[in-house]
N, C-alpha and C positions, 0 to 999 in steps of 0.2 A: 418305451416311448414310441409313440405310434408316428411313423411317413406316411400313411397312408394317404391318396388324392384319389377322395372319392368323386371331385368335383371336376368338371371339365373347366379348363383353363385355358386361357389364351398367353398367359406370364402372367407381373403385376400389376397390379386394379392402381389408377387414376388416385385410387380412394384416400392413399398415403400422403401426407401433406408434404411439401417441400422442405419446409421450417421443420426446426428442432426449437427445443423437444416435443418427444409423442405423448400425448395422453388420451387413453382409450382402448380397445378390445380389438382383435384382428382376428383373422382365419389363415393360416400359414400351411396349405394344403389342408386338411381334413383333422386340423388339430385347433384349438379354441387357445387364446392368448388374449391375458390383459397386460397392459404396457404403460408405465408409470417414466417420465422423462426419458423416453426412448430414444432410441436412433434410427434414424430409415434405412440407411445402408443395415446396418443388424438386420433389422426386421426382414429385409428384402435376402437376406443370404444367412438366414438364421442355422447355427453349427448345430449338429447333434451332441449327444454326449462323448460319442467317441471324439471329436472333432474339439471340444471343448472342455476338455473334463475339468475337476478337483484338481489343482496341482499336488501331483505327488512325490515322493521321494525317499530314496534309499541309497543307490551308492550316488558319486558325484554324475559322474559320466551317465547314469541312469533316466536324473534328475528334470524333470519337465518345469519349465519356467514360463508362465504368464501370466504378468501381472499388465497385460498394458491394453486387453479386452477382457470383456465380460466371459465370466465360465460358471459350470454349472456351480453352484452354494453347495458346499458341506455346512452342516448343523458343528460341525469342527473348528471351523477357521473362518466364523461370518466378518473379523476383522478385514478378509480381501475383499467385501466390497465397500471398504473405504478405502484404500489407496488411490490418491489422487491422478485423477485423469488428464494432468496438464505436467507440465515442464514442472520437478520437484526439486531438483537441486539448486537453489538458491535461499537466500535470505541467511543469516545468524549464523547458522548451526550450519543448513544440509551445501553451503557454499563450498565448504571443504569439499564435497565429494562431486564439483561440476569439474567434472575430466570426459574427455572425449577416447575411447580405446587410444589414439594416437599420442593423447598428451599425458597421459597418466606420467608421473614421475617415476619411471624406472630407470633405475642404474647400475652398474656393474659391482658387484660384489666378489671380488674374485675371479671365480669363473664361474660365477652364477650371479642371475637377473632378479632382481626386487624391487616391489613399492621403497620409494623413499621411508626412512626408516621415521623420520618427522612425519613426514605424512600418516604412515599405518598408524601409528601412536597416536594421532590426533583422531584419525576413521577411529580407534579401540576408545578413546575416552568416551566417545558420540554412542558408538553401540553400548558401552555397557551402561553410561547414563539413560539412555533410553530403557534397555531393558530393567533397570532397578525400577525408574518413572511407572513404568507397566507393572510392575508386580506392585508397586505403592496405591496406584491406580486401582489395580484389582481388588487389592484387597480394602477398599472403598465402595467400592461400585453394588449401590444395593443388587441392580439384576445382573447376572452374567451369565450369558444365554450360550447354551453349550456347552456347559462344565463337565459334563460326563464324561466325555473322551477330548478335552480340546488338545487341539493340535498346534505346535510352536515350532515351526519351521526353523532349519538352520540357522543359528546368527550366523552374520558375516564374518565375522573370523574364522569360523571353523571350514570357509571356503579357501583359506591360505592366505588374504592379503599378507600378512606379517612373515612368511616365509622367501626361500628364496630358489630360484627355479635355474635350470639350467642352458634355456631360450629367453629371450627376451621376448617371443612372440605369448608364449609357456605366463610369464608374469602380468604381461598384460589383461589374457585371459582370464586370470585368475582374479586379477584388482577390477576387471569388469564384472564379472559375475560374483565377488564379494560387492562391490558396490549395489549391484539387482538385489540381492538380498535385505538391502536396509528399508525396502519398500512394504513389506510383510509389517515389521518392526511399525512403519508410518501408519500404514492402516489401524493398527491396533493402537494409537498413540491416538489416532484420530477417533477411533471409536470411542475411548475409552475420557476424551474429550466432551466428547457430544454426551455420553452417559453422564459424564458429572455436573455439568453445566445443565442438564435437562429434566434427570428423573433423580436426582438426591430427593429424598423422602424428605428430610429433615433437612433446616439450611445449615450444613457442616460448613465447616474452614477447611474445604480439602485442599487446596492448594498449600499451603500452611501444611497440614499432614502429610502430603504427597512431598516437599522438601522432604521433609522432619526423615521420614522414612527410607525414603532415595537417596540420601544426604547428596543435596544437589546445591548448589546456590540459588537462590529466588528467582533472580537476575536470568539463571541457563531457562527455568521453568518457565518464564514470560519471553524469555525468545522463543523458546516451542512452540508454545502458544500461539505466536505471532508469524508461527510459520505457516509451509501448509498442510501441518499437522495439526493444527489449530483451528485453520480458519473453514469454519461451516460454509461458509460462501463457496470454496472452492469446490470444481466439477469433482463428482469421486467416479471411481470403475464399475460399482453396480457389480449386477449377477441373473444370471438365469435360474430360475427357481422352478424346478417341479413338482408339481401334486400328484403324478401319475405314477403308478407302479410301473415299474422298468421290465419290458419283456429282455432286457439282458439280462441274464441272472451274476453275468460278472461284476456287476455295481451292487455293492450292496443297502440293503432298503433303507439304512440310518441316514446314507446319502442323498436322500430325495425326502424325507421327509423334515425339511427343515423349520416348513410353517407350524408343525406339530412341540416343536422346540421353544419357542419363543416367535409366535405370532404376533406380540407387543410389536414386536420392535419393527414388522413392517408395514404396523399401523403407523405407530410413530413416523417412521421416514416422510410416509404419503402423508400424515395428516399434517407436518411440520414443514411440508414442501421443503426438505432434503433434497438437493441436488446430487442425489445416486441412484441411477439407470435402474428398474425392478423388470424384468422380463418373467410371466407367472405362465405356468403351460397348467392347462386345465383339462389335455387330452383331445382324443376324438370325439367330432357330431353326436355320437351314439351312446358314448359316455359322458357326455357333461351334462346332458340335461337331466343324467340320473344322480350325479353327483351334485347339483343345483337344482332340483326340483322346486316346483313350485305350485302352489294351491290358492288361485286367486291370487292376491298379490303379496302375501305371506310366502317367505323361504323356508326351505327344509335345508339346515346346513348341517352336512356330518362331522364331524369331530376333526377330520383333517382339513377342512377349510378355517381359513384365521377367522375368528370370531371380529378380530378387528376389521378385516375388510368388508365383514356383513355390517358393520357398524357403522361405517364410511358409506356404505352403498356402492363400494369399487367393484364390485362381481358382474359379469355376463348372464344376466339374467337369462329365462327363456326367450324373450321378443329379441333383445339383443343378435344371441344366437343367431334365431332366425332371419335376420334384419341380414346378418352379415353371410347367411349360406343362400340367402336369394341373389348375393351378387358376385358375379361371373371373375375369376382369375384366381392366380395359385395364390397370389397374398392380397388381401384384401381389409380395409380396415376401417372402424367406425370411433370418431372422435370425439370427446366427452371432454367437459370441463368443471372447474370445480367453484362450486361456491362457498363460501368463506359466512360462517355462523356467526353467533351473537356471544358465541363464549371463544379465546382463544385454543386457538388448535384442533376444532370441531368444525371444519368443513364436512361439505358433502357434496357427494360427484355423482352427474347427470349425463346422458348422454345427450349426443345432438344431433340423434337420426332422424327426429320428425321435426328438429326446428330448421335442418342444413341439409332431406335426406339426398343419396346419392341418384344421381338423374342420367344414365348412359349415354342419352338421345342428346343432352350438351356434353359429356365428358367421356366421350368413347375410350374403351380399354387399350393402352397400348400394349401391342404384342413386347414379346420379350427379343425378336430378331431385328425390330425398326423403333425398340425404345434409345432414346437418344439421351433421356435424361442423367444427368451427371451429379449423385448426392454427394454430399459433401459431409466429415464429420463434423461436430456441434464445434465452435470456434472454441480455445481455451480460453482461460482470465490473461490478460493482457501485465507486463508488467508494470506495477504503480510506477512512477514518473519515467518511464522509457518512455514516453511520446509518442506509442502508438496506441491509438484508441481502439476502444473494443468493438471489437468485428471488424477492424482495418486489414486488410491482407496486406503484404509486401508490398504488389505494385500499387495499390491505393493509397501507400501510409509516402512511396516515394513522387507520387503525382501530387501531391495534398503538398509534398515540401518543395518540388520543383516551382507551383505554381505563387507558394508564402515567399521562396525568395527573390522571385521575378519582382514582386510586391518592396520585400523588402531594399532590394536593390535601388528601387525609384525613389525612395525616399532617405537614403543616405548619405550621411554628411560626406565633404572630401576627406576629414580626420578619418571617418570610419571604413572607407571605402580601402583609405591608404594602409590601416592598419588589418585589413581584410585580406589585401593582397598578400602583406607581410605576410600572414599566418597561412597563406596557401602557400608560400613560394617554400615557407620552410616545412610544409605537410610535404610537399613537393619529393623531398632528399628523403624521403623511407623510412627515416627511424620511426620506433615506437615512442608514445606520448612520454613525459617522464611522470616525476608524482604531482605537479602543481600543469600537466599539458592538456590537451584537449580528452573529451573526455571518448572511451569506446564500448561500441555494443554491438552486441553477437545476433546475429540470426539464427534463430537453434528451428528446428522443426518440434513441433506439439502435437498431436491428433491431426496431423497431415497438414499442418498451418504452420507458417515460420513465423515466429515469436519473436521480438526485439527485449534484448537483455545487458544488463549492464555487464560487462566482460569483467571488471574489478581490477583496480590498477596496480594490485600485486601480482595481475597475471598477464600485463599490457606485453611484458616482453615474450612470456610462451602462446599471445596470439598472433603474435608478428612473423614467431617461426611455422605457425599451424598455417596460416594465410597466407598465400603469393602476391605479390603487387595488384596482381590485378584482380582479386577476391577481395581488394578494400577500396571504400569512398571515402571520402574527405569533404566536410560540408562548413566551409571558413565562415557563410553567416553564425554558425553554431557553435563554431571549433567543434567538431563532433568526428567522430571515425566509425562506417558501420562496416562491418566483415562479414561476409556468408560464402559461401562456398559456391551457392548458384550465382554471382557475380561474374565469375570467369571461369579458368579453367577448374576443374573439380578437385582436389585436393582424394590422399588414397581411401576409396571406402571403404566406412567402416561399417563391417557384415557383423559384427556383435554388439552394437549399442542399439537394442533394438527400443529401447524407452526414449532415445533422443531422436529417432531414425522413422520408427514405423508412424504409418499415421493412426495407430489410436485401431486396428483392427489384425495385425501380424502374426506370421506365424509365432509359435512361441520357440525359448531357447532353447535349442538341441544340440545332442552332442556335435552331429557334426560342424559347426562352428567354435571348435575349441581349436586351437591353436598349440602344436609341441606333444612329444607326447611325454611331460612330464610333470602331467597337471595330477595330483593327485586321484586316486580313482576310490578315493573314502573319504568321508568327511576326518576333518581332524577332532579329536578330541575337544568338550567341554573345556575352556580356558576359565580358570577361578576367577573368581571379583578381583578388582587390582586395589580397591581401596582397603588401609587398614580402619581399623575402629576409630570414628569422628572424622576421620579424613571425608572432605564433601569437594564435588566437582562443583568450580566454578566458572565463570565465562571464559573460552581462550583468547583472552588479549595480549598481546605482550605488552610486559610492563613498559607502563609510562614517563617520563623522566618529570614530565608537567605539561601541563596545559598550556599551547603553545600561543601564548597571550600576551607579547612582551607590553611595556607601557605604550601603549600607541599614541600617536601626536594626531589628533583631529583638527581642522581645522577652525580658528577661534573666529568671530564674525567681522575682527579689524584688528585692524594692526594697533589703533590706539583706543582709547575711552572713548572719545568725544564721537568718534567711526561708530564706534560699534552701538552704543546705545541708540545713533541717526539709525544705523541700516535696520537695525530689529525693530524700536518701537517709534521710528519716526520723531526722537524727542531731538532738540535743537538747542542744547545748554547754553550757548551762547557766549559771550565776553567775560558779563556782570552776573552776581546774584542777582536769581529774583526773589522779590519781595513777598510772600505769601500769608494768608490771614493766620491770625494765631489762633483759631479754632478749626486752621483743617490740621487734622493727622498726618503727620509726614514720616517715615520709618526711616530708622538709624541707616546711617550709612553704612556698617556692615551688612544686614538686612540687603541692600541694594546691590551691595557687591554680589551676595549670594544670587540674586537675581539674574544676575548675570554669567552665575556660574562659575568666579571665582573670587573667595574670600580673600586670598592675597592680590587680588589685582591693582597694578600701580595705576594711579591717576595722575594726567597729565596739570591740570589745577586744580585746585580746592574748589573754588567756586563749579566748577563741572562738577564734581559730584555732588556739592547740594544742591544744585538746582535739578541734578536726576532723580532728587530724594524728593523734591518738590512736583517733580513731573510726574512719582511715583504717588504721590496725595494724591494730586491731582485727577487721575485715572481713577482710582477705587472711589473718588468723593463723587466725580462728574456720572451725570444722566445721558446726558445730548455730547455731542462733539464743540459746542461752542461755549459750555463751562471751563473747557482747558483751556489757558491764557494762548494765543497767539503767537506769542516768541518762544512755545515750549512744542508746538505738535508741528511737524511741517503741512501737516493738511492746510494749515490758515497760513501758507506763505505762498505764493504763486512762481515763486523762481526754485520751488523745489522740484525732486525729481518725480515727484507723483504729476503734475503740469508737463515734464517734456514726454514727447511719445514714447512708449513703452515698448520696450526689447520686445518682450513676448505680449502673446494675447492671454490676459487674464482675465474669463466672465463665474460668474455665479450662477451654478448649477442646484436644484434639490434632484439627489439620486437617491431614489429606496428610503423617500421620506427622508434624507437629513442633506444640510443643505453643504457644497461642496464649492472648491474653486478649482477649477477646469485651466491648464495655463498649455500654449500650446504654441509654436511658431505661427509667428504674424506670417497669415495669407498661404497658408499648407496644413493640409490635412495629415493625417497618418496616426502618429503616435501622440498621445496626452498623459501629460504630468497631472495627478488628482490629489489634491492635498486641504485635509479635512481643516488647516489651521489658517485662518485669515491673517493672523499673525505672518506666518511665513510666506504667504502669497505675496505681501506688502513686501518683503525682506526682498524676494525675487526682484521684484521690478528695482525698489532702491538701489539692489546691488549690481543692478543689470546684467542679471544672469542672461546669457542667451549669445548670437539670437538661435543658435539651433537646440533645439530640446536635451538635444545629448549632452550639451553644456548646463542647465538645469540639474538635470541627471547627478551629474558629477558633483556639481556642488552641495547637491542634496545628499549624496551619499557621503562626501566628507566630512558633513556634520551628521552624521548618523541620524538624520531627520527623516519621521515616517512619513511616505506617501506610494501612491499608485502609477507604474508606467503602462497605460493602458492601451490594447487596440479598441476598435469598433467595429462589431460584428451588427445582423440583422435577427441573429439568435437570440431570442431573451428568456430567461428562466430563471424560477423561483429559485436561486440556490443556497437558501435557508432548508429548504425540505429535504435534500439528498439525506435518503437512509445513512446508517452508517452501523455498521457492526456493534451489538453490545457487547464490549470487553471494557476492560480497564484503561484509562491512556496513560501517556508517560512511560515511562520505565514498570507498570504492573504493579500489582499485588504484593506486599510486606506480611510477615507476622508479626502480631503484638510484639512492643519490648524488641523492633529491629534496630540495631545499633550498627550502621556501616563501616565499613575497613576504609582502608585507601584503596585496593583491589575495586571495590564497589565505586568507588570515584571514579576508577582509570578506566572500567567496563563502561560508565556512562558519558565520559568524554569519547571512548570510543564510538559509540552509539549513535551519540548524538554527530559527532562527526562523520559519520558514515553515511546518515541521513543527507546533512549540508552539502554532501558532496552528488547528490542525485541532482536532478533539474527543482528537485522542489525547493533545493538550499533558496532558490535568488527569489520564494518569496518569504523567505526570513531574512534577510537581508533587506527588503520592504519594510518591514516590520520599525524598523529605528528600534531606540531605546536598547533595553536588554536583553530583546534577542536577536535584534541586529548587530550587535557588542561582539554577541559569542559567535555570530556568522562570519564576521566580517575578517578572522583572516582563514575562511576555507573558502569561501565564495568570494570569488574577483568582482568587482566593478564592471567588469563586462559581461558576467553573466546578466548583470540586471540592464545593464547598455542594449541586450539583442531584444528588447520586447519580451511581450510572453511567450510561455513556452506552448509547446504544440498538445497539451491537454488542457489547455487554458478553459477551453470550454465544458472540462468533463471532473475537473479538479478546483475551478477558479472562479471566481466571484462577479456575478452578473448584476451592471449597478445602470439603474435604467432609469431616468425620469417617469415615466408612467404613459407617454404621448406620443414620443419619437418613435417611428421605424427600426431606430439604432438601437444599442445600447454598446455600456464598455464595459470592456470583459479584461480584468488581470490576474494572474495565480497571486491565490492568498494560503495561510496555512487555515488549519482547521487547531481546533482546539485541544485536539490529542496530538497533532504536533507541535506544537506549543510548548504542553505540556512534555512531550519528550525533551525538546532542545533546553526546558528549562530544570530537566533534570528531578519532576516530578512521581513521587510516590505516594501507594495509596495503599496504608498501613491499618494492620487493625487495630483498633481500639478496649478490645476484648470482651463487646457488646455485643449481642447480637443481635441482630437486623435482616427481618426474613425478607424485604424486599431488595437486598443488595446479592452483588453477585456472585461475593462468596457464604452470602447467610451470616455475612459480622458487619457490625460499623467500623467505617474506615474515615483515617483523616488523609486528606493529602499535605505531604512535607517535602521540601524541595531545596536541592541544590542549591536554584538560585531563583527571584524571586519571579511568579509571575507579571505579564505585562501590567495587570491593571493595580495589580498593587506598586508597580513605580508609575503607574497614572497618577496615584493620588501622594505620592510621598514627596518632600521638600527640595527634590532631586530634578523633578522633570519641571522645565522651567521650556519645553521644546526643541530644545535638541540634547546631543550629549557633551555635558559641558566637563573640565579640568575635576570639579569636584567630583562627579559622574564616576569618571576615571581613576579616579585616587579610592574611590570608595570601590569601586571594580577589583582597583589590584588590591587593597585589603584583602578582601572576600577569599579573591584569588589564595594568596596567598597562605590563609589559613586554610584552605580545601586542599592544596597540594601540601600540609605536615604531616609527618606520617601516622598523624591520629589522624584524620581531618575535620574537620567542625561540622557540628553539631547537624540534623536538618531541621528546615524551620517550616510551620505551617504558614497559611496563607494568613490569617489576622497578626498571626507574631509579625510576618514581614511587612504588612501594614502599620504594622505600629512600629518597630526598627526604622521602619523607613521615612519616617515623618520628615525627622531631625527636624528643617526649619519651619514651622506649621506658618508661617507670616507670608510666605512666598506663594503656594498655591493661589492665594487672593489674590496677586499681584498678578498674577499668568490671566488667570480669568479676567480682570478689570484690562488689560493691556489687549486680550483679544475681543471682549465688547466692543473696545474701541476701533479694534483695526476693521471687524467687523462692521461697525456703521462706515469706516470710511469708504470701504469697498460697496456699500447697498448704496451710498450716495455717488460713487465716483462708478459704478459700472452695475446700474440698477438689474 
């Protein structure tokens, strides 16, 4: 590999953009470079080979560790340039192994130091389930590029986790540097992801096979997936790739020639916009344009340049070249973008030296002694509902919440104010949160960025000991706790967590940062499969005893009959029966009971409930509001409560095309109740809910009734369009003929419960109905009391008249979490279907049912009523026996769900009405 600088220099060229990522061709001293999602710091301080190599390895102590920057590509191990280039330990699966060197769980055994013995045992399920998953994978995987010599780094146990040492400094060591090892493992989980999901020839059921074969549970398989061994979105580590022969003769040639291996696959990356860093060395001035010749505007490409990137148009042509040795500094770089074809995945890249070229005379070269500029690495992915948005640094994400709660404090009640103090005075006294307290999150560094992470509240009490009083904040609008270490005083550093530690360009792990000297100096031994024949790993939950759902008492809408049928539909039964023609339809008084939500409910006279049965004709028979008799609607009575002034301000809004009621404290701005039901807007006022919104709130949420607590921003966005990853939602991917255990029930109350307990829980708790049922006892009432949360704008639903300045912004779920909380699967059918994403037709069947199938079933009458609930805990019930029942597809639960088919009519005729009364009483 050539250094030579045959060009005079002054340092680096202006030419490099600010912004990440790079895309385009450079001169890095007197050597020619194309650069796919690059990095500028890289580019600006690019390692040689000695400085970067292969990671390799023979005894432990020997052992060279880097996984956390780019290094050169073996044709060996192209799985290291997918290991993820962000914070890995979290989610499902890899949360087990978020320990910090100091907190690792070691203890005394004797007179020697070890990983907790649960713990190692949990790390050995993790690695050998992965390793089976990879060989299942592989032997799937139409291309596998490399097979000649490929190379399979040490699993992590053979670094010692599961041993025991005679320092406790000796075991730390060792449960660090087994943990770095499960990264190798990730990368290759991730490629081998992206291979089956992408170039399967044929539409297989490999997920299905990859179980079958790993005997894994489904369930472990769609957590993987959903980690960030899964997820394509996330930033990967990339690699430096050379084409040149090596004037070292101690590298051998197999190791540089990796585009001669499988050139696929760096077509692919680039043509697929892959988010993994490509750094391509093309050699010196003198040599590339013999190796790129060209004749007229036709290539001459020799056999060791990727045919795919001549395909692409990604090469340094001659003009290029030249473009880029006419301008003066040691790195210097010309930017290129890509255009996007008429067929998917067939872009092609252009440069933009003659549409942007570079101008000295505006952009003079800064020398390398008075350069002041400070690059920074590319931000990593932010965590989903941690609340900080992407590309927010620390002090931006803490300006952004100092200034919402200067905001929120203006508009708080004295209830909330009082019970805000509460929750400071007892933040106050030190303890850690318990399991139902505030919630906490960790400031980790990523690529030289601190990250905001949920801490996990099985580990609230070992961040309390990691943290000092003054390393944590306490934020009472939120109940929240953030911990970092740059808070205050520094807690002791840790010189070996170089993947939590380094920003994303570090030295790599060497020995002299081992700790004791009784760290083994060989790897241990091949450890056998721990499963016997049919034995399959499944999700580690601990078992469940039940779904912790006791009968809940909601609140009913009156204390008597005569109340409640006033406060909902406005009907006024009166003394006497009324008299009604014998050609309108009146339905049974049972019918009417169920209307109301409860078949045994006692009625205080007879005559009340025929004349509700009459007021029930009446509604489905009338057009106008003046066909309903007078002494049955209170609209036609002037001493009702729709005439005296009203608690709250209720007007009629259309947002996003459909028409809404907006109800919100008379004569204050701030926060808005949005509630799609005219029915229940009427309910507000009759029952005079108010007058502060957070009383609304409240009585909203104890009848389990859907609506929106919204702010109003000046931001407005289509947020119908937000991409979204294609995967599966729910609980994932089944095979044909899946028949679930109770284990498979106790994994997805876990799941789902894990989810409710992030910031996104309080907008399923919005939600009403059936997914606000199963929210409502992980998520408190106050979470949905504080407003939206702080990605409201980046996760949440923008609902805007089409006119205004404004619009209102509240967290909604999306339909994959939906489908998770509702315990949805999507099984195969044992058809196949080349347009789906495993190559089979799948149905979805579900725990419990989705929301639109209790839209339309005999149940939702608009809130959650006694019947609601007794049919709940049924359900319940059979899903915690130790068979548990059956799962049901979406038209089964449509039709299950009907029961009373007389009722739906009734709902719509009751809200036409309430509907005209609002268009006439608040046009």
């Amino acid at each position: 590999m050539s250094t030579t600088h045959s060009q005079p220099t002054d340092g680096p060229s202006p030419t490099i953009p600010l912004s990440h990522p790079l895309l385009g061709h450079a001169r890095i001293g007197n050597d020619i470079w194309s650069v796919y999602h690059g990095d500028r710091r890289l580019l600006l301080d690019m390692p040689d080979r000695t400085k970067a190599p292969p990671p390799e390895f023979n005894e432990v102590r020997k052992m060279r560790f880097n996984f956390w920057s780019p290094t050169y590509v073996s044709p060996k191990a192209p799985q290291l340039m997918f290991i993820p280039a962000c914070f890995t330990w979290c989610g499902r699966i890899f949360d087990a192994l978020n320990y910090r060197r100091e907190t690792f769980p070691i203890y005394a055994d004797g007179e020697k130091y070890r990983l907790h013995p649960r713990v190692a045992e949990h790390w050995y399920e993790i690695e050998s389930s992965m390793r089976r998953i990879i060989h299942a994978m592989w032997t799937l995987t139409p291309q596998n590029p490399g097979t000649q010599e490929r190379v399979e780094y040490p699993f992590p146990h053979r670094f010692g986790y599961e041993k025991a040492f005679f320092t406790e400094a000796a075991a730390r060591t060792v449960a660090l540097r087994s943990r770095h090892a499960f990264l190798p493992l990730i990368g290759e989980l991730s490629m081998r992801f992206w291979y089956l999901s992408v170039f399967s020839s044929t539409p297989i059921d490999w997920r299905e096979k990859v179980c079958q074969r790993a005997r894994v549970h489904p369930q472990w398989l769609a957590d993987l997936e959903a980690s960030v061994a899964g997820d394509m979105g996330t930033p990967r580590l990339g690699g430096i790739i050379d084409f040149t022969v090596p004037a070292d003769t101690r590298f051998p040639l197999d190791e540089v020639t990796l585009p001669r291996t499988f050139d696929w696959l760096l077509g692919q990356i680039i043509a697929r916009g892959m988010p993994i860093p490509l750094y391509i060395q093309w050699g010196p001035l003198e040599t590339t344009f013999h190796k790129i010749g060209a004749t007229g505007t036709s290539f001459t490409i020799p056999v060791f340049v990727p045919r795919s990137l001549q395909k692409l148009g990604f090469l340094p042509e001659p003009s290029e070249i030249a473009y880029l040795q006419r301008i003066l500094g040691s790195v210097v770089f010309s930017r290129w973008e890509v255009r996007r074809g008429t067929q998917p995945f067939e872009p092609t890249y252009h440069s933009l030296r003659d549409a942007e070229p570079y101008d000295p005379s505006k952009a003079p070269i800064t020398t390398h002694a008075t350069s002041t500029i400070e690059t920074s690495a590319p931000f990593p992915p932010v965590e989903p509902g941690s609340g900080q948005r992407t590309g927010e640094t620390m002090t931006e994400f803490f300006s952004r919440r100092e200034k919402e709660n200067v905001h929120r404090a203006s508009r708080e009640t004295p209830e909330q104010l009082q019970r805000r103090q509460q929750k400071e005075a007892n933040a106050a006294r030190g303890g850690a949160p318990g399991k139902k307290g505030a919630r906490v999150y960790v400031w980790e560094k990523s690529n030289g960025h601190f990250i905001r992470m949920a801490g996990g509240r099985q580990r609230y009490d070992d961040i309390w000991e990691e943290y000092g009083p003054q390393q944590r904040r306490y934020d009472g609008f939120r109940d929240e706790w953030d911990v970092c270490e740059a808070f205050g005083s520094p807690a002791e550093q840790d010189d070996g967590d170089e993947h939590d530690s380094q920003d994303g360009f570090g030295a790599p792990f060497t020995q002299e940062e081992d700790d004791g000297d009784d760290v083994p100096s060989q790897l241990l031994p091949e450890r056998p499969e721990p499963l016997e024949e049919g034995e399959i790993t499944v999700p580690n939950d601990q078992p469940a005893s039940g779904d912790d759902h006791d009968n809940l008492e909601f609140d009913r809408i009156a204390i008597s009959f005569r109340e409640a049928v006033y406060m909902r539909y406005g009907c006024t039964v009166g003394k006497k029966e009324i008299q009604v023609p014998q050609d309108l339809p009146i339905p049974a008084q049972e019918i009417a009971k169920k209307f109301l939500g409860n078949q045994n409910l006692s009625v205080e006279k007879p005559e009340y409930l025929q004349n509700f049965c009459a007021f029930l004709g009446y509604l489905k028979a009338s057009k106008h509001l003046p066909d309903i008799p007078p002494s049955l609607l209170d609209f036609h009575q002037s001493e009702q409560d729709l005439y005296c002034d009203w608690v709250v301000r209720v007007r009629r809004q259309t947002l996003n095309g459909k028409l809404c009621y907006v109800i919100q404290e008379t004569g204050r701005e701030g926060l808005y109740v949005l509630v799609e039901s005219a029915t229940t807007a009427l309910e507000v006022v009759r029952q005079g809910w108010g007058p502060s919104i957070s009383h609304v709130v409240e009585k909203l949420l104890a009848r389990n009734i859907k609506f929106l607590f919204c702010c109003q921003y000046k931001e407005i966005t289509n947020t119908e369009l937000r991409h979204t990853r294609k995967m599966y939602s729910g609980l994932g991917f089944r095979p044909h003929n899946y028949v679930p255990s109770q284990r498979d029930y106790q994994s997805y109350v876990a799941v789902r419960d894990q989810f409710l307990r992030t910031p996104r829980g309080r907008a399923a708790k919005l939600c009403g109905g059936i997914v606000g049922r199963l929210a409502c006892t992980v998520v408190s009432d106050e979470e949905v009391q504080r407003g939206p949360t702080d990605s409201v704008l980046t996760e949440g639903v923008c609902l805007w008249d089409g006119v205004s300045q404004w619009a209102y912004w509240d967290d909604e779920l999306t339909d994959k979490e939906i489908d998770l909380i509702c315990g949805v699967y999507h099984i195969s059918t044992g058809q196949t279907d080349s347009t789906a994403l495993s190559g089979q037709q799948t149905t979805a069947r579900s725990w419990w049912p989705r929301p639109s199938a209790m839209a339309n079933s005999g149940l939702n009458v608009g809130w959650w009523t006694p019947m609601c609930e007794q049919w709940f805990q049924r359900r319940l019930a059979s899903l915690e026996a130790p068979q548990p029942a059956n799962l049901v597809t979406h038209g089964a639960w449509k039709h299950n769900l009907k029961l009373e088919r007389r009722c739906p009519p009734l709902a719509e005729a009751a809200e036409r009405v309430a509907a005209q009364i609002l268009e006439t009483m608040r046009p």
